[in-house]
DSSP file (Angstrom, degrees, kcal/mol; ACC not computed):
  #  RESIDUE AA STRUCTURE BP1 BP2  ACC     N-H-->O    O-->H-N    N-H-->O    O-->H-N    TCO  KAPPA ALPHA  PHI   PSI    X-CA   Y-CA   Z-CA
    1    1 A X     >        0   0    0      0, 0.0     4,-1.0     0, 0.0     5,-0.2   0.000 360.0 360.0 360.0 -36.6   50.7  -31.5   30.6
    2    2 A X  H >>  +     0   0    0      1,-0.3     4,-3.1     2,-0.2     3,-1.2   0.964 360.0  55.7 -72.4 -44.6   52.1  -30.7   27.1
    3    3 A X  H 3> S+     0   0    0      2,-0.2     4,-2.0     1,-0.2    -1,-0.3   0.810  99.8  50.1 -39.3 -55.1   48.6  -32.0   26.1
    4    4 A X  H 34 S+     0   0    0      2,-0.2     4,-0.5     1,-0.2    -1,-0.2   0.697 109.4  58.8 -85.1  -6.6   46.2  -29.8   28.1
    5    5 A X  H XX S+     0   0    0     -3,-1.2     4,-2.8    -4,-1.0     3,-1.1   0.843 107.1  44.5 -87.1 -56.3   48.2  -26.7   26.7
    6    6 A X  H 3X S+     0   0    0     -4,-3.1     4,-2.3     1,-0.3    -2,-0.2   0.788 115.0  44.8 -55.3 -24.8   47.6  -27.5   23.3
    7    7 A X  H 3< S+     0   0    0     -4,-2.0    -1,-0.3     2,-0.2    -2,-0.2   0.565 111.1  50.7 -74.5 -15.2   44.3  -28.2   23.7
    8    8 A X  H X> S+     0   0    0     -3,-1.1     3,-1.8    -4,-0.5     4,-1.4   0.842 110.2  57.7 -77.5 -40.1   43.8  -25.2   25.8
    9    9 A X  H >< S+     0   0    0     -4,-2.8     3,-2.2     1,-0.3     4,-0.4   0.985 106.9  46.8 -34.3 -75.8   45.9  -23.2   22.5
   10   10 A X  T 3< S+     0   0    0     -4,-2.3    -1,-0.3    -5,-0.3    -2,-0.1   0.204 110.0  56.8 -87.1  24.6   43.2  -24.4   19.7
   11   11 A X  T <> S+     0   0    0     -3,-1.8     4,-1.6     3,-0.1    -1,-0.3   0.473 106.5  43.0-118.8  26.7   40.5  -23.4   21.9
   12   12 A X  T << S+     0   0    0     -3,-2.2    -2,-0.2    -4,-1.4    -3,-0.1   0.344 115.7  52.2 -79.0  -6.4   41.5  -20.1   22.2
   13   13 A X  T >> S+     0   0    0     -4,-0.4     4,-2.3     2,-0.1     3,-0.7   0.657 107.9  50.1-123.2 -96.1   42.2  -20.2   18.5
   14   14 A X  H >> S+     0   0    0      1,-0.2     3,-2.6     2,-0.2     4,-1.6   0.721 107.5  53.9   1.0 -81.0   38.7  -21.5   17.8
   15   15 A X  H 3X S+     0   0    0     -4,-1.6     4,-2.4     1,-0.3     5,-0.2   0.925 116.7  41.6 -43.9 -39.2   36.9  -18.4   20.2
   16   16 A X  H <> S+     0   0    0     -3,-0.7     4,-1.0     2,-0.2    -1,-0.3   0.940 117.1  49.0 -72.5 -26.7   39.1  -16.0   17.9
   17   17 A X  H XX S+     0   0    0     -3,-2.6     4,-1.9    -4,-2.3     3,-1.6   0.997 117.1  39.5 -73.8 -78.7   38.0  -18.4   14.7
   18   18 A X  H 3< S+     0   0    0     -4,-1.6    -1,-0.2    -5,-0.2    -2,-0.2   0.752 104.2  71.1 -36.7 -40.4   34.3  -18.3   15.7
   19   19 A X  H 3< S+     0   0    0     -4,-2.4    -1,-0.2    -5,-0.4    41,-0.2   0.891 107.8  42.3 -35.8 -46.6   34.7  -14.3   16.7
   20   20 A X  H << S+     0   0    0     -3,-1.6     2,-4.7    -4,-1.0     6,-0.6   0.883  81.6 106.9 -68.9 -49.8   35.0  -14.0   13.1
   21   21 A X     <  +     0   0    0     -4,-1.9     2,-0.3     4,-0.1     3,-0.1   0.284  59.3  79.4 -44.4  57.0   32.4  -16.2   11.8
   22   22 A X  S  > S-     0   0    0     -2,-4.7     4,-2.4     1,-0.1     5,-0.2  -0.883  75.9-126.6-154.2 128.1   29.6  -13.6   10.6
   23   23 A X  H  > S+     0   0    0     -2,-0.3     4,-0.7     2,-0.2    -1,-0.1   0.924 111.5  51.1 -39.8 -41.4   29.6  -11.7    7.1
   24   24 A X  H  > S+     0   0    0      2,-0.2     4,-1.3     1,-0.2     3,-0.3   0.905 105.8  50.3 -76.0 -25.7   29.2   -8.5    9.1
   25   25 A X  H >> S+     0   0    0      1,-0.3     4,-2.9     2,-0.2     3,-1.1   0.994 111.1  53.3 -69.3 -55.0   31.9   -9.0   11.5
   26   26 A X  H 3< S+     0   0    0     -4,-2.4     4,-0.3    -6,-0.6    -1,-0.3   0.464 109.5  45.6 -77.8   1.3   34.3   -9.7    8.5
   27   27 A X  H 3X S+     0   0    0     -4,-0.7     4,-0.7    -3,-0.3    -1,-0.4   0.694 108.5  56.0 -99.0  -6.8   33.5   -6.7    6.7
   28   28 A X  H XX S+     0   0    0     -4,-1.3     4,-2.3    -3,-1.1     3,-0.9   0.899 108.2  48.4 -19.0 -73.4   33.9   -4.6    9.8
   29   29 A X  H >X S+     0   0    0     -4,-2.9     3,-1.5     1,-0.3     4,-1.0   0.985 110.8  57.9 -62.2 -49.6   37.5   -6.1   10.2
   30   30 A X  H >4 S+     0   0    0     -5,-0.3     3,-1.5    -4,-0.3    -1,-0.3   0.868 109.5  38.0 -19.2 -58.9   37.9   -5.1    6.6
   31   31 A X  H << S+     0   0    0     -3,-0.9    -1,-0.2    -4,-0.7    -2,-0.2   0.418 106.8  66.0-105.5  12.5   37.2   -1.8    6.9
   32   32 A X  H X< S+     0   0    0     -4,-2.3     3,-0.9    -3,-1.5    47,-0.3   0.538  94.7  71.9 -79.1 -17.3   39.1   -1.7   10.2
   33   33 A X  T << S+     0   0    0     -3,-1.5    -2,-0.2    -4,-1.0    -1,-0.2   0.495  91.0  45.2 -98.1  14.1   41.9   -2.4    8.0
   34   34 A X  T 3  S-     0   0    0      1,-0.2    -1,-0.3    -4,-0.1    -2,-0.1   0.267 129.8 -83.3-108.1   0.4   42.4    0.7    6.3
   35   35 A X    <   -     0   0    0     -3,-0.9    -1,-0.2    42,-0.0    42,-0.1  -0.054  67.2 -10.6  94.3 176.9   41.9    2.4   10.1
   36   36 A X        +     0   0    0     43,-0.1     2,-0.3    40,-0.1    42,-0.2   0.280  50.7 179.6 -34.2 154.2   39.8    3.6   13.0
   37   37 A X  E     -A   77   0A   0     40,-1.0    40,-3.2     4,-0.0     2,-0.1  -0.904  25.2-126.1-132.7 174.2   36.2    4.1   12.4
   38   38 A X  E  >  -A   76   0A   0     38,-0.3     4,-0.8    -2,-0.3    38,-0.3  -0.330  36.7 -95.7 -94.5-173.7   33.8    5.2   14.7
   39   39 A X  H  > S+     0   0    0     36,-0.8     4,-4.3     2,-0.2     5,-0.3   0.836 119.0  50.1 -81.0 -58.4   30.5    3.0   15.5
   40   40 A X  H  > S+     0   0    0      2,-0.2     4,-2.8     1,-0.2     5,-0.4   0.899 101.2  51.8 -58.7 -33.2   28.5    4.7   13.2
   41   41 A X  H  > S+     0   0    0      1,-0.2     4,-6.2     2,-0.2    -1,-0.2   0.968 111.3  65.0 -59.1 -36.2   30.4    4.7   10.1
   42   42 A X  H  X>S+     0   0    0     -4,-0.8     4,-2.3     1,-0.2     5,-0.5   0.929  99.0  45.9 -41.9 -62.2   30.3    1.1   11.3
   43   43 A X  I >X>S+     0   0    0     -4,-4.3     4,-3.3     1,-0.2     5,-0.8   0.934 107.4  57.1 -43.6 -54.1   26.7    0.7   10.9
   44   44 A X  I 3<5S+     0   0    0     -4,-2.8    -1,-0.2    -5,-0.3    -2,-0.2   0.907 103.1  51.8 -40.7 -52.1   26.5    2.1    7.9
   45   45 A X  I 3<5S+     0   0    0     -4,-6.2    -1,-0.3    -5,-0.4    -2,-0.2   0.981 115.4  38.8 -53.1 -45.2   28.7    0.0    6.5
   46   46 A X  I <<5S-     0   0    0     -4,-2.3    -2,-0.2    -3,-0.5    -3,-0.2   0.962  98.2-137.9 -80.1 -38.8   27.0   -3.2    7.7
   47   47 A X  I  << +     0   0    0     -4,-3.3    -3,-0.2    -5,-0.5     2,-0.1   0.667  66.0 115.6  85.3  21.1   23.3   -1.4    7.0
   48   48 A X  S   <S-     0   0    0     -5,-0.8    -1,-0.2     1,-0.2    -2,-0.1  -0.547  71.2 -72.0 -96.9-177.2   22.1   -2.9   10.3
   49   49 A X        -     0   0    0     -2,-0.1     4,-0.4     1,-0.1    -1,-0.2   0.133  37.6-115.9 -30.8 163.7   20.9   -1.3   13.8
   50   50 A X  S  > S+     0   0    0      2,-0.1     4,-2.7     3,-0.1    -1,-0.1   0.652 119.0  51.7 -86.9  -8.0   23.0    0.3   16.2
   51   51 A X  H  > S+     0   0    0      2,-0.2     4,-1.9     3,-0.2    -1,-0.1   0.920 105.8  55.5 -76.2 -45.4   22.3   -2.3   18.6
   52   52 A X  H  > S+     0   0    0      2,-0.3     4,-1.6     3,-0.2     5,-0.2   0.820 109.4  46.5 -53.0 -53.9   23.2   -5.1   16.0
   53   53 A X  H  >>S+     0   0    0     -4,-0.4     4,-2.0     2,-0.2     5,-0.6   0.926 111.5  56.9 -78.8 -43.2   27.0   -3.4   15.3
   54   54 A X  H >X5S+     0   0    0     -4,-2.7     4,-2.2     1,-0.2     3,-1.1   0.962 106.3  40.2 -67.8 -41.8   27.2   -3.2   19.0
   55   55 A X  H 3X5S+     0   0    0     -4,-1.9     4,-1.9     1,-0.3    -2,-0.2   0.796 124.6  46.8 -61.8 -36.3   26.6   -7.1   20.0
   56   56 A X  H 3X5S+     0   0    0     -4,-1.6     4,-1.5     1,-0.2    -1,-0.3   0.706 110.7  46.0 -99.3 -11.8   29.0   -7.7   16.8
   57   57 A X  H <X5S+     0   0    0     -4,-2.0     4,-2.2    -3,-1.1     5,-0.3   0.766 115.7  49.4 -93.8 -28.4   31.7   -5.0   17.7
   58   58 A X  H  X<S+     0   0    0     -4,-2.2     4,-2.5    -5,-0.6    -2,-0.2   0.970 111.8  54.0 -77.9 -35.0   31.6   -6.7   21.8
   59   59 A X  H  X S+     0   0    0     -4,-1.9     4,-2.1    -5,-0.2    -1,-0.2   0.996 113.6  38.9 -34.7 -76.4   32.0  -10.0   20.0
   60   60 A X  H  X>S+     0   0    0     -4,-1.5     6,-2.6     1,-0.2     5,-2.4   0.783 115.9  45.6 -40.3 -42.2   34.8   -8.8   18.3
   61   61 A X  H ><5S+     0   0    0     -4,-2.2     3,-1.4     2,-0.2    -1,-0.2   0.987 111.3  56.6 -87.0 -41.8   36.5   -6.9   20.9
   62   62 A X  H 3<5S+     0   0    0     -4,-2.5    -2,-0.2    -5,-0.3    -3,-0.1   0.927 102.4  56.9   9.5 -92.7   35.8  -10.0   23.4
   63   63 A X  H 3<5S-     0   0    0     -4,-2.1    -1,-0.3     1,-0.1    -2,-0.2   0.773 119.9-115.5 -28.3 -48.5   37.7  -12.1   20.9
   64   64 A X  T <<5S+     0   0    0     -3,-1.4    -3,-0.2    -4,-1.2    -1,-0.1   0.529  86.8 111.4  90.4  22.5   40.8   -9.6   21.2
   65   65 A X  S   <S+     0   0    0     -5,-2.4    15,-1.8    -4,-0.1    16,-0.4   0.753  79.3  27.1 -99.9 -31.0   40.6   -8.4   17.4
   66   66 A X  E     -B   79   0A   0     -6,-2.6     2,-0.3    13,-0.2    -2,-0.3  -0.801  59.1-170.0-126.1-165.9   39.6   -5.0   18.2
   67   67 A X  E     -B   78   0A   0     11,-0.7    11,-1.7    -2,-0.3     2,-0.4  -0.833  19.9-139.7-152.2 173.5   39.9   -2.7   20.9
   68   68 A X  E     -B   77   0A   0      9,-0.3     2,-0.3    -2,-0.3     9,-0.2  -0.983  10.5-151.4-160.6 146.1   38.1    0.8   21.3
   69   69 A X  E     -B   76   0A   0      7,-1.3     7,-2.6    -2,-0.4     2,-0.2  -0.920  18.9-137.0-125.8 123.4   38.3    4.5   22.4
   70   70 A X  E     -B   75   0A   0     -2,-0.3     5,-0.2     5,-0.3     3,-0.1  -0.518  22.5-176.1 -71.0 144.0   35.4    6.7   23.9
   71   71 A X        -     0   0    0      3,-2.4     2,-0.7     1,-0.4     4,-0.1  -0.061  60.4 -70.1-130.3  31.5   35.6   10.4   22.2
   72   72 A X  S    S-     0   0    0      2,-0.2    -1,-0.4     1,-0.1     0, 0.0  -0.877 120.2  -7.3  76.4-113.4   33.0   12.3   23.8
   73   73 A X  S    S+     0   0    0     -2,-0.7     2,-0.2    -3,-0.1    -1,-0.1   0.625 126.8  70.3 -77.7  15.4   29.8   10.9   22.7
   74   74 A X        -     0   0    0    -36,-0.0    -3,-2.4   -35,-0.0     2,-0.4  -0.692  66.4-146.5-116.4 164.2   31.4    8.3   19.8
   75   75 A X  E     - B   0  70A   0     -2,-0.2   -36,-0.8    -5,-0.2     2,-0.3  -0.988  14.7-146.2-131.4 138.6   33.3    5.4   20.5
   76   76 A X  E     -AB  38  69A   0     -7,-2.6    -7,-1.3    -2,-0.4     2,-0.4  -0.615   9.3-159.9 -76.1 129.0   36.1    4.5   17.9
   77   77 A X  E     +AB  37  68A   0    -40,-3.2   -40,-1.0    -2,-0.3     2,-0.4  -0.985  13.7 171.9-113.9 136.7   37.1    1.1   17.1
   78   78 A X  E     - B   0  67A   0    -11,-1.7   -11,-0.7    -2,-0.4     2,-0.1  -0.978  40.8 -90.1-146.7 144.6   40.3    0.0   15.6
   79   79 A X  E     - B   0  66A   0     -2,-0.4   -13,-0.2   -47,-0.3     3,-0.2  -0.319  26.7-148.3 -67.3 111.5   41.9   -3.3   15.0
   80   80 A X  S    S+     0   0    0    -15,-1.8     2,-0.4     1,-0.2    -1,-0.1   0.663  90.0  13.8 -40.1 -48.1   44.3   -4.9   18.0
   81   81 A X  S >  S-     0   0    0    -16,-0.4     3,-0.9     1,-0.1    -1,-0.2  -0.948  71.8-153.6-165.5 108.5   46.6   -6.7   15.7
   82   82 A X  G >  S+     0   0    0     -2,-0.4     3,-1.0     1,-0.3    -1,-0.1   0.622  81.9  78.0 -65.0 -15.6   46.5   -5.8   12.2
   83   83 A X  G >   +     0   0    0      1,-0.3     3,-1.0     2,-0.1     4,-0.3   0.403  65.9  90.3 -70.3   6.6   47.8   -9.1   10.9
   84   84 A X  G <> S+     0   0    0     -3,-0.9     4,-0.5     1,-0.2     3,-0.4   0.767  75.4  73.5 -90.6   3.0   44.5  -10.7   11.4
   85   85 A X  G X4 S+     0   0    0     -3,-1.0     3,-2.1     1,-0.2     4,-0.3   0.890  80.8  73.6 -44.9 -50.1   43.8   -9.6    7.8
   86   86 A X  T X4 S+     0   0    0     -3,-1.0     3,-0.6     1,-0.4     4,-0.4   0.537  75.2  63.6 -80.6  -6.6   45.7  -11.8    6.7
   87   87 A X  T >> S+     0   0    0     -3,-0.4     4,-1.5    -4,-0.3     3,-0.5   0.644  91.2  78.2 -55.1 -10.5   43.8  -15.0    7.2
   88   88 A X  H <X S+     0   0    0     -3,-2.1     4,-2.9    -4,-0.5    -2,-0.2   0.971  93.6  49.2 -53.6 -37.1   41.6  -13.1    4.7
   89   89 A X  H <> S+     0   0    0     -3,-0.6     4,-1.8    -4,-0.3    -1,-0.2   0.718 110.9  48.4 -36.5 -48.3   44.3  -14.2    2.1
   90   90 A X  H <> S+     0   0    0     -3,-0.5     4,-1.5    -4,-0.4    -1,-0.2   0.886 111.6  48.5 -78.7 -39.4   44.1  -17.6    3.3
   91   91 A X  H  X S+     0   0    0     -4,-1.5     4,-1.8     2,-0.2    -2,-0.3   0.891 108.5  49.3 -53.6 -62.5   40.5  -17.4    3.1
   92   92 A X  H >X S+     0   0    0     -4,-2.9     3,-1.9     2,-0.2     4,-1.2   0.983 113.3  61.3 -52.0 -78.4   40.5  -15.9   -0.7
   93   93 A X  H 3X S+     0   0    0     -4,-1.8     4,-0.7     1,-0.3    -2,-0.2   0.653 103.9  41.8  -8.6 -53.3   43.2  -19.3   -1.2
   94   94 A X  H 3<>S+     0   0    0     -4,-1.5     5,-2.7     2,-0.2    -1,-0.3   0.821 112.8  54.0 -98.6 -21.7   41.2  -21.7   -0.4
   95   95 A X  H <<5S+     0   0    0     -3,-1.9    -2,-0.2    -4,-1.8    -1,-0.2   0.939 105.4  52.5 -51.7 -53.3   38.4  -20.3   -2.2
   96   96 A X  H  <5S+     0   0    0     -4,-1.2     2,-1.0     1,-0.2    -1,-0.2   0.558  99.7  63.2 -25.1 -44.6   40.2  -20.0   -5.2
   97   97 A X  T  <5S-     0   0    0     -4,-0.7     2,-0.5    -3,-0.1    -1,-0.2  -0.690 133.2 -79.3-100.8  74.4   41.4  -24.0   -5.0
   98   98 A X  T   5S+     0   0    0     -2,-1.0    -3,-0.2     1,-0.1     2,-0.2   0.214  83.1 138.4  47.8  11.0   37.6  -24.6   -5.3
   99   99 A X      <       0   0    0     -5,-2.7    -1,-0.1    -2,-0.5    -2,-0.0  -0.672 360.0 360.0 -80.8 165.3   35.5  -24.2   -2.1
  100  100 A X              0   0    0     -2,-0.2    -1,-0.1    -4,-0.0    -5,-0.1  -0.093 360.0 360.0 -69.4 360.0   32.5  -22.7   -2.0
């Protein structure tokens, strides 16, 4: 039993791991971490479509990393649990000890 929770754990850990896995998604949650933006500022940032920032913001929100608010025509996104920043850190770390 103890077995098919842990394995159920790391892949629920994975989906959030993989959530991540795109340059544009990780500067999104970047600039989610200074606080809300709407969809568009999003785009901008990423310099794609809007169609493109949505499939990567439903990823994301999917995952449980963001969450989002309708405003009349805009929809706001802002980051569920701010700590997930900090695997950037870890990320920076291991770079630092020589990966690529």
């Amino acid at each position: 039993m103890q077995e098919i929770v842990t394995a159920n754990r790391f892949e629920a850990r994975a989906r959030v791991v993989k959530a991540m896995a795109h340059s544009s998604r990780l500067m999104m949650i970047d600039e989610l971490s200074r606080g809300e933006r709407c969809v568009c500022d999003l785009r901008e940032l990423v310099g794609a479509d809007m169609s493109t920032v949505s499939k990567h913001l439903s990823v994301l929100k999917k995952a449980g990393i963001v969450e989002d608010e309708r405003r009349g025509k805009q929809i706001y996104y802002r980051l569920r649990v701010p700590c997930v920043v900090n695997f950037f850190h870890c990320i920076e770390s291991v770079l630092e000890a020589g990966g690529k």
